[in-house]
C-alpha positions in Angstrom: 30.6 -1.5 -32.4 32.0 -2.1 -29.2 34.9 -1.4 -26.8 37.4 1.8 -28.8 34.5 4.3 -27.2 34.8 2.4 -23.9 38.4 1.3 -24.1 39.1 5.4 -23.9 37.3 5.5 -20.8 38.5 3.3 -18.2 36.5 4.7 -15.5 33.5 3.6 -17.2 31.5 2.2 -14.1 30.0 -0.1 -16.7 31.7 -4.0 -16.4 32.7 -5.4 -19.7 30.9 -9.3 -20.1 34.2 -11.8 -20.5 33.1 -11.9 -24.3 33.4 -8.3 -24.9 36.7 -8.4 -22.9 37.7 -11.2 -25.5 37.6 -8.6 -28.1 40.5 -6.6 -27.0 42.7 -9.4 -26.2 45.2 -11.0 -29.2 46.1 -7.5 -30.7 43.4 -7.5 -33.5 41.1 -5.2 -34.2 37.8 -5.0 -33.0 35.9 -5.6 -36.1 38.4 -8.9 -36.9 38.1 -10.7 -33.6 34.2 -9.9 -34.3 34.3 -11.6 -37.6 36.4 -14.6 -36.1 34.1 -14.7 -33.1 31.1 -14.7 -35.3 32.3 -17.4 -37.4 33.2 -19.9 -34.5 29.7 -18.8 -33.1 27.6 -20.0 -36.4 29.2 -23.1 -36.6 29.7 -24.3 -33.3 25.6 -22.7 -32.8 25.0 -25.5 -35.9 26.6 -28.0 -33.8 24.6 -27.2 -30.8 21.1 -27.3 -32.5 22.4 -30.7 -33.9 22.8 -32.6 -31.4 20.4 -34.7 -30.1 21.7 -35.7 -26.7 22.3 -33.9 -23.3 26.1 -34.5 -23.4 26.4 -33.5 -26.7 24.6 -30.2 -25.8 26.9 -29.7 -22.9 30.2 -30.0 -24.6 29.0 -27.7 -27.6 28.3 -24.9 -24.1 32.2 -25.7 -23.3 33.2 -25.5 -27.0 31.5 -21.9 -27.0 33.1 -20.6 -23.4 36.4 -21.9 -24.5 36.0 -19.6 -27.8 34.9 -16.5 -25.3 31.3 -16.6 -27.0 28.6 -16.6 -24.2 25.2 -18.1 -25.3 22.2 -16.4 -23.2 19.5 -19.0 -23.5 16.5 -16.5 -22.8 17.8 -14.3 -25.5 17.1 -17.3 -27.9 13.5 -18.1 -27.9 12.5 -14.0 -28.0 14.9 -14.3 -31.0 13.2 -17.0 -32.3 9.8 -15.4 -31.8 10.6 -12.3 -33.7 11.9 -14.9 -36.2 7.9 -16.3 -36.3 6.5 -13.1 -36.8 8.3 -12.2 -39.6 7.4 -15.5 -41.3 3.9 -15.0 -40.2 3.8 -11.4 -41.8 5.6 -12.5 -45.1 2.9 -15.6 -45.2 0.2 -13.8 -44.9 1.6 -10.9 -47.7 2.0 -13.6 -50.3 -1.0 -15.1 -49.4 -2.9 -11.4 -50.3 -1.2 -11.5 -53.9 -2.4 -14.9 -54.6 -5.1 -15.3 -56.8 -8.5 -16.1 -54.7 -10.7 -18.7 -56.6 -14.4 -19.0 -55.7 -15.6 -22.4 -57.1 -19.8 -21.9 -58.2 -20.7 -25.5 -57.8 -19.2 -27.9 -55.8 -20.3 -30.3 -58.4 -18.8 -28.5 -61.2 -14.9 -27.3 -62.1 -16.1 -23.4 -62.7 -14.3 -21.1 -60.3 -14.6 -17.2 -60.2 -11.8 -14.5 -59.5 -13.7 -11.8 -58.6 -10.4 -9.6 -58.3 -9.0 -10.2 -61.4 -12.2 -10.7 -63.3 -11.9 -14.3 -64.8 -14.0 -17.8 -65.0 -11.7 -20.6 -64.5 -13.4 -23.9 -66.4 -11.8 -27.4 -66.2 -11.9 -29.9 -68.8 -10.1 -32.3 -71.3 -8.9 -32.7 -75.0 -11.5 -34.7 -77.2 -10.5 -34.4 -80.4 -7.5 -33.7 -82.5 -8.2 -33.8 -85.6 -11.2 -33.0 -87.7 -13.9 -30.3 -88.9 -15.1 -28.2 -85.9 -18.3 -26.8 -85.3 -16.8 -25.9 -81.5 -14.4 -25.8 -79.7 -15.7 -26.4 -76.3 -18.8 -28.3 -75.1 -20.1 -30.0 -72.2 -19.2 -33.3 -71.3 -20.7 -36.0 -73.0 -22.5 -33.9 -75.5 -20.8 -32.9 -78.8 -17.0 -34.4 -78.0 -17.2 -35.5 -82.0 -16.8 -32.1 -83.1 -15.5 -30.1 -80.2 -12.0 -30.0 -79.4 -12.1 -29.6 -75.8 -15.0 -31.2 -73.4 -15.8 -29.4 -69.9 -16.5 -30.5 -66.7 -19.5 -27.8 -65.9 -22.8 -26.7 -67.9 -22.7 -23.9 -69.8 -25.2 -22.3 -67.7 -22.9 -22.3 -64.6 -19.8 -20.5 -66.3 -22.9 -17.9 -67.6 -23.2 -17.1 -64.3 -20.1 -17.0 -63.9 -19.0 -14.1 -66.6 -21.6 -12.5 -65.3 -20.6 -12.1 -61.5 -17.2 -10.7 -62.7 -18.8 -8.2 -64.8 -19.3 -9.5 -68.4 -22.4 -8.0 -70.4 -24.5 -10.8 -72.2 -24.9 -9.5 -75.6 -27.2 -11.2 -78.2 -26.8 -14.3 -80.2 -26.4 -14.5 -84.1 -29.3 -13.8 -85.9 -30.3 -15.6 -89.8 -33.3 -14.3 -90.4 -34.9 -11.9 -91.5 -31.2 -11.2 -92.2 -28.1 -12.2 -90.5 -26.5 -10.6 -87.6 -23.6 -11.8 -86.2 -23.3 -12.6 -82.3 -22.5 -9.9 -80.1 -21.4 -9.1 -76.9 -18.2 -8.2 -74.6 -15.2 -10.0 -76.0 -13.6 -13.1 -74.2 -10.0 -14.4 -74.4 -9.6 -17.8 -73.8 -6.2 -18.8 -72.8 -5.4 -22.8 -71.9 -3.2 -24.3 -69.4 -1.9 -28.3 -69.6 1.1 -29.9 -68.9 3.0 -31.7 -71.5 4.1 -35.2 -71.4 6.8 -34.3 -69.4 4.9 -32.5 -66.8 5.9 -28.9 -67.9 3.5 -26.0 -67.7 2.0 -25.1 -70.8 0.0 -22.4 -71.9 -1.5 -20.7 -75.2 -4.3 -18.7 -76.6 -7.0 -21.1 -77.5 -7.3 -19.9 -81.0 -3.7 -22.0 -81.2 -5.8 -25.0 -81.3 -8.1 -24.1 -84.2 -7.4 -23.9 -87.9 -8.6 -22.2 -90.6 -9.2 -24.7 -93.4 -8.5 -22.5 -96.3 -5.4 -20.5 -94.7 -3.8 -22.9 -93.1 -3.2 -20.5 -90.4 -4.4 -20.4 -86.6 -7.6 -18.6 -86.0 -7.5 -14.9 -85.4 -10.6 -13.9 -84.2 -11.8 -13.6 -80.7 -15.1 -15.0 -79.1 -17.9 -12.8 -78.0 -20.4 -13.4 -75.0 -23.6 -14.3 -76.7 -25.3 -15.5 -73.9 -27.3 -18.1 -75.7 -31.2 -18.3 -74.7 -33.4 -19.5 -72.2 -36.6 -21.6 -72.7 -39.2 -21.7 -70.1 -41.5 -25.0 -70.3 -44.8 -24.1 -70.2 -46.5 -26.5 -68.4 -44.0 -26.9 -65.6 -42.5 -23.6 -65.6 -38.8 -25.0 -65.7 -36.4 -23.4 -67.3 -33.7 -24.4 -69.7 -30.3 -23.0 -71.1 -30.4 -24.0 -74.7 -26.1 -24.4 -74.3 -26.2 -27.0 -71.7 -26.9 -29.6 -74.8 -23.3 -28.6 -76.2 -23.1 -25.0 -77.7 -20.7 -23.7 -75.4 -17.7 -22.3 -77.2 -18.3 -22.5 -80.8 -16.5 -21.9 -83.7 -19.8 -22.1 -86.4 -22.5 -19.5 -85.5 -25.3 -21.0 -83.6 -28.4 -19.0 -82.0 -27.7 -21.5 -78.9 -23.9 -20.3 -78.3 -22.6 -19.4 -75.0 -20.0 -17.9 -76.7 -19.7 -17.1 -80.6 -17.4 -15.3 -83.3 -18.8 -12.4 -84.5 -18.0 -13.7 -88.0 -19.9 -15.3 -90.5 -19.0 -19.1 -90.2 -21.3 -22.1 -91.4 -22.7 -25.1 -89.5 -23.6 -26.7 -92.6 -20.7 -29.6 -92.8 -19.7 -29.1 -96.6 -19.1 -25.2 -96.0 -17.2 -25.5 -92.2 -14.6 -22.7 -91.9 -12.6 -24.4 -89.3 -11.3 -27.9 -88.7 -8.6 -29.2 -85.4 -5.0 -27.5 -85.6 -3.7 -31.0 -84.4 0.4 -30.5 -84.7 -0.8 -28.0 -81.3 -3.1 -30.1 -79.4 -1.5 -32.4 -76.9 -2.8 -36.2 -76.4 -6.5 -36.8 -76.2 -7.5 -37.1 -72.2 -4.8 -34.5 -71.8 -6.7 -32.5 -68.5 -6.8 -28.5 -69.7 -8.0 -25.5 -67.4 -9.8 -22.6 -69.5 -8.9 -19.0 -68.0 -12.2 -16.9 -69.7 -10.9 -13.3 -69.6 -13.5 -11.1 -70.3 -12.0 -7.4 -72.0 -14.5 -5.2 -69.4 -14.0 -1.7 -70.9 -13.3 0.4 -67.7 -15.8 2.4 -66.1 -16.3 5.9 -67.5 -15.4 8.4 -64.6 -18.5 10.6 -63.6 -18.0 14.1 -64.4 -20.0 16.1 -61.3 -22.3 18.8 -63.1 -21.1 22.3 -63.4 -22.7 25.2 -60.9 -24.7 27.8 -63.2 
């Protein structure tokens, strides 16, 4: 690094600083009294940026001319400087990966990622145990057979789905003869913290039971859409969800979101009841991640010259 190219070339007009000199002296190599030097530099630098008062700074400088090492003070700050940019640039790179949420309603816990294509909804746990006609509602609505109440309307996280790119499909059908509810499919996937403040997470199917099986539910939830109503008279209109049908788990024209399955909402035939050995506490605050499986877009194929 330094002084063997020099050292064979005396008449080198260039003069040698008293720590480079240091270098040659002792009969060590180059590269040991540059370790050495370097170690005696980091911890009597520590000491320096410790200390507090002005004679402590000043007998650190005489501890570091004794060793040879020479400390150039305006080489410092454009050090440091260079250090702050670096920070700056790695800040703002991890800030770029980090998911971006875009909250709908400042009244209301629904937040969009438009990059990743999600609906973020905030809620609770209700109910533990028990026949289920849903699985997620609105606050204050149907928390007696739901096992999860939200903090936002239905007709919010609609919107929602639908700014990330979700197709509404159409809701179940009984007559003239059934059709099951259709639409893109949504994963639901739930995030709480246990008792011991640990990150949890599952598939919300984890929390629902089939009653005859025994067995988690398997099947995933579909974007219905449910329907709107427009009064007549005063030309409002109204999201027939909002009064509960949000996530359901028994087919109901009013579902946000639906199975595509047959599943009753008569009480004495309900198909699914709370899986409670997998639901934590009741009041336990849950965040809903709606993923919506958007097939990807079908690339345009230019047509051919004739």
């Amino acid at each position: 690094m330094f002084g063997d190219e020099r050292k064979d070339r005396p008449n080198n007009k260039r003069r040698l600083s008293s720590a480079n000199v240091a270098f040659f002296r002792g009969g060590k190599s180059t590269r040991q009294l540059f370790l050495e030097r370097s170690q005696t530099a980091n911890v009597l630098n520590a000491r320096l940026v410790g200390a507090h008062s002005d004679g402590a700074r000043h007998k650190c400088f005489d501890l570091l001319k004794a060793g040879g090492i020479m400390i150039r003070p305006r080489i410092r700050p454009l050090c440091l400087g260079w250090l702050l940019v670096f920070f700056l640039l790695a800040k703002a790179m991890a800030d770029e990966q980090k998911p971006k949420l875009i909250r709908l309603d400042p009244k209301q816990a629904v937040w969009v990622d438009m990059k990743r294509k999600l609906v973020v909804v905030d809620g609770q746990v209700c109910l533990r145990e028990g026949p289920l006609e849903l699985f997620g509602c609105p606050k204050q609505t149907k928390e007696h057979e739901s096992v999860v109440s939200v903090n936002a309307s239905p007709q919010v996280v609609h919107a929602g789905l639908l700014a990330v790119g979700a197709k509404v499909g159409k809701p179940v059908q009984f007559a003239p003869e059934y059709r099951p509810a259709s639409g893109v499919v949504v994963k639901i996937q739930l995030l709480w913290r246990d008792a011991e403040g640990h990150k949890r997470q599952a598939p919300a199917q984890q929390w629902v039971r089939h009653v005859k099986t025994g067995k988690a539910m398997q099947h995933d939830w579909v974007f219905a859409g449910s329907e709107f109503w427009t009064d007549p008279d005063s030309g409002k209109q109204y999201y027939f969800a909002n009064d509960g049908d949000f996530i359901c788990v028994s087919n109901f024209p009013s579902a946000t979101l639906d199975l595509p399955i047959v599943s009753s909402q008569t009480n004495s035939q309900l198909v699914f009841e709370a899986f409670t050995e997998h639901i934590p506490p009741k009041g336990t605050k849950v965040r809903l991640v709606l993923i919506p499986q958007i097939p990807p877009k079908k690339a345009v194929t230019p047509p051919k010259d004739k």
